[in-house]
C-alpha positions as CSV (number, residue, x, y, z in Angstrom):
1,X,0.0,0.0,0.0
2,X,2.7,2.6,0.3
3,X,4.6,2.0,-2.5
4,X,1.4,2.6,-4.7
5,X,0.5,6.2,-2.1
6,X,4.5,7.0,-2.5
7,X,5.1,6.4,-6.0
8,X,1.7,7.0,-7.0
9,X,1.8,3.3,-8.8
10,X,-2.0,3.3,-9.6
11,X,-4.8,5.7,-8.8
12,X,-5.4,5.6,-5.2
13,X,-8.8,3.8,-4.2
14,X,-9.8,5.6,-0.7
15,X,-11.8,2.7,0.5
16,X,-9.1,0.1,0.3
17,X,-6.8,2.9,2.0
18,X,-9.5,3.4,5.0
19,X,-10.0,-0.4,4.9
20,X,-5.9,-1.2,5.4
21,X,-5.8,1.4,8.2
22,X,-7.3,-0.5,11.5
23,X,-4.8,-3.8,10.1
24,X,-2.0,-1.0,10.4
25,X,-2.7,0.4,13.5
26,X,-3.0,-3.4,15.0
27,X,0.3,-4.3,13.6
28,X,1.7,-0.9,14.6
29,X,0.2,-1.3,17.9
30,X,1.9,-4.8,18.6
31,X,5.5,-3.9,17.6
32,X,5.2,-1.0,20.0
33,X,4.0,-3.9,22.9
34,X,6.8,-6.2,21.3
35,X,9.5,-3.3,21.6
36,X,8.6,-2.3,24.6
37,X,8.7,-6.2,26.3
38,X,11.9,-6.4,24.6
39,X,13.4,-3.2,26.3
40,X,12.1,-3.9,29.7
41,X,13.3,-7.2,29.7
42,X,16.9,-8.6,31.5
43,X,18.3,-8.9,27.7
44,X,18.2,-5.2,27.4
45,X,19.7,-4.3,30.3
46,X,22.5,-1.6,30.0
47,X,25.5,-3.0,32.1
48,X,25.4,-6.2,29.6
49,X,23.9,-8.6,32.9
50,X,21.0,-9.7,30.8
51,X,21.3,-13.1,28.9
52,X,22.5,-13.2,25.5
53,X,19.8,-13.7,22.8
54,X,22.4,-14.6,20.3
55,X,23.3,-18.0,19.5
56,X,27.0,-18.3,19.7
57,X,30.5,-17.6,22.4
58,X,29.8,-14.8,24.8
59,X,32.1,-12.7,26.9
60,X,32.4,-16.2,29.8
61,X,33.3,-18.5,27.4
């Protein structure tokens, strides 16, 4: 959808833009919950005591 609003693709049909906004704003809504989880969670934690996410050696190894 914003590829055909930004580069005006095709003429822009106002109900299928008024139609994709509540999916938007759901999917919007849960990457600010998902971000916010994520950056109150040990693994974000400044002085590096969280857990490592990443697969791989870390700093005890």
């Amino acid at each position: 959808m914003r590829n055909v609003l930004t580069h005006e693709y095709l003429e822009v049909d106002l109900g299928r833009v008024a139609d994709a906004i509540p999916h938007a704003l759901h999917g919007y809504r849960r990457f600010v919950q998902a971000v916010a989880s994520f950056l109150e969670s040990p693994l974000s934690a400044p002085d590096g005591s969280g857990a490592n996410p990443l697969p791989g050696p870390t700093a005890e190894d």
